[in-house]
C-alpha positions in Angstrom: -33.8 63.4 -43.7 -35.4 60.2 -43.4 -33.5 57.2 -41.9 -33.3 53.3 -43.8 -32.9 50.6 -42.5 -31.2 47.5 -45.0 -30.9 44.3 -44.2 -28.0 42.4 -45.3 -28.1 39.0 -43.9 -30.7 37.0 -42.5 -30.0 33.5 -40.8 -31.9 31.6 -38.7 -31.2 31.3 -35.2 -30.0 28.0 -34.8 -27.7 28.1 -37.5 -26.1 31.1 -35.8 -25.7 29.5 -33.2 -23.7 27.0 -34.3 -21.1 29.5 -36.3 -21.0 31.3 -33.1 -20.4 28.4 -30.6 -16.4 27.2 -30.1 -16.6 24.8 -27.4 -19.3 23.0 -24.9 -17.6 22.8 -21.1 -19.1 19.9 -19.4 -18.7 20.3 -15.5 -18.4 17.1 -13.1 -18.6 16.7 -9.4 -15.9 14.4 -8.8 -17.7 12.6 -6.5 -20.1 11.8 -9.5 -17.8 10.5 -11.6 -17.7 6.8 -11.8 -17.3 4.1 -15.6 -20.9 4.5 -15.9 -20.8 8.5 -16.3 -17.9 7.9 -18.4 -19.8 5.3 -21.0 -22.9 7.4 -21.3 -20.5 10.8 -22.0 -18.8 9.0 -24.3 -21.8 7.2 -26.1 -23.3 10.8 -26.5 -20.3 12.5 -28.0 -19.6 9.6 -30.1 -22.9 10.1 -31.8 -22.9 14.0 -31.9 -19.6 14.4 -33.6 -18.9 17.9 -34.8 -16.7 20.5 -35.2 -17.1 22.4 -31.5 -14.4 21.7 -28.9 -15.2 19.3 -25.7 -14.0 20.3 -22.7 -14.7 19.2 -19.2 -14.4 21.1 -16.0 -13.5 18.7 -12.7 -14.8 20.0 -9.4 -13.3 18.8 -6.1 -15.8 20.4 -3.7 -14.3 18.8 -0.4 -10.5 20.2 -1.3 -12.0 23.4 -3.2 -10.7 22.7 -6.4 -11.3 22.7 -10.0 -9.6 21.1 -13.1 -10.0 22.1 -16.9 -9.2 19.9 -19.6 -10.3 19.0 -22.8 -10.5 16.2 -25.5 -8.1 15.5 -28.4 -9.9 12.8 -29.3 -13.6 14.0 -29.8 -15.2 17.2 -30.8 -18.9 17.7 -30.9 -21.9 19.2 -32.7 -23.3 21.4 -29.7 -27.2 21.7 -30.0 -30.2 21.3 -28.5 -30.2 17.4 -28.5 -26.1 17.8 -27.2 -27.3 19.8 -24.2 -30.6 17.7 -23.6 -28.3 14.4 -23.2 -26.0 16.3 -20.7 -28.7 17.7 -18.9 -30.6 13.8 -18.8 -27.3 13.0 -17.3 -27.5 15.2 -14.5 -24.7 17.5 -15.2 -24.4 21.3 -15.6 -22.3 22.7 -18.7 -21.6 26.2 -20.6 -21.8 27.0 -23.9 -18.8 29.4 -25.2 -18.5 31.6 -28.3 
């Protein structure tokens, strides 16, 4: 008995990527945010509209805590150009499926 292997589906990667993404969480020191982080976020996710969730994760590291929200207004096209803006910007994120 001899095994086979048939492939079904090929994609490439980046396009999987996309169908398997949800949401991009952008986290914030809240020390670090001011109306200039604000302009530049918005700026960015103004251009890269999409169809991925934003959300935004507050961190209060003085009190020890954290605050989730998330944007009725935008959504975004999470890729590599996405993450290289928010990265520019200093700030840490996570991609979620």
């Amino acid at each position: 008995d001899e095994l086979q292997f048939k492939c079904r589906e090929i994609s490439l990667l980046d396009s999987v990527g996309q169908e398997m993404t949800s949401s991009i969480k952008i986290i914030i020191a809240v020390e670090r945010l001011n109306d200039e982080l604000i302009d530049a976020l918005e700026s960015i996710v103004k251009v890269k509209k999409g169809k991925h969730k934003l959300r935004f994760q507050l961190i209060d590291s003085v009190n020890r805590q954290k605050l989730q929200m998330f944007s009725k207004s935008y959504m975004v096209e999470v890729d590599n150009e996405l993450v290289s803006q928010i990265e520019k910007l200093g700030l840490k994120y996570k991609i979620n499926g």
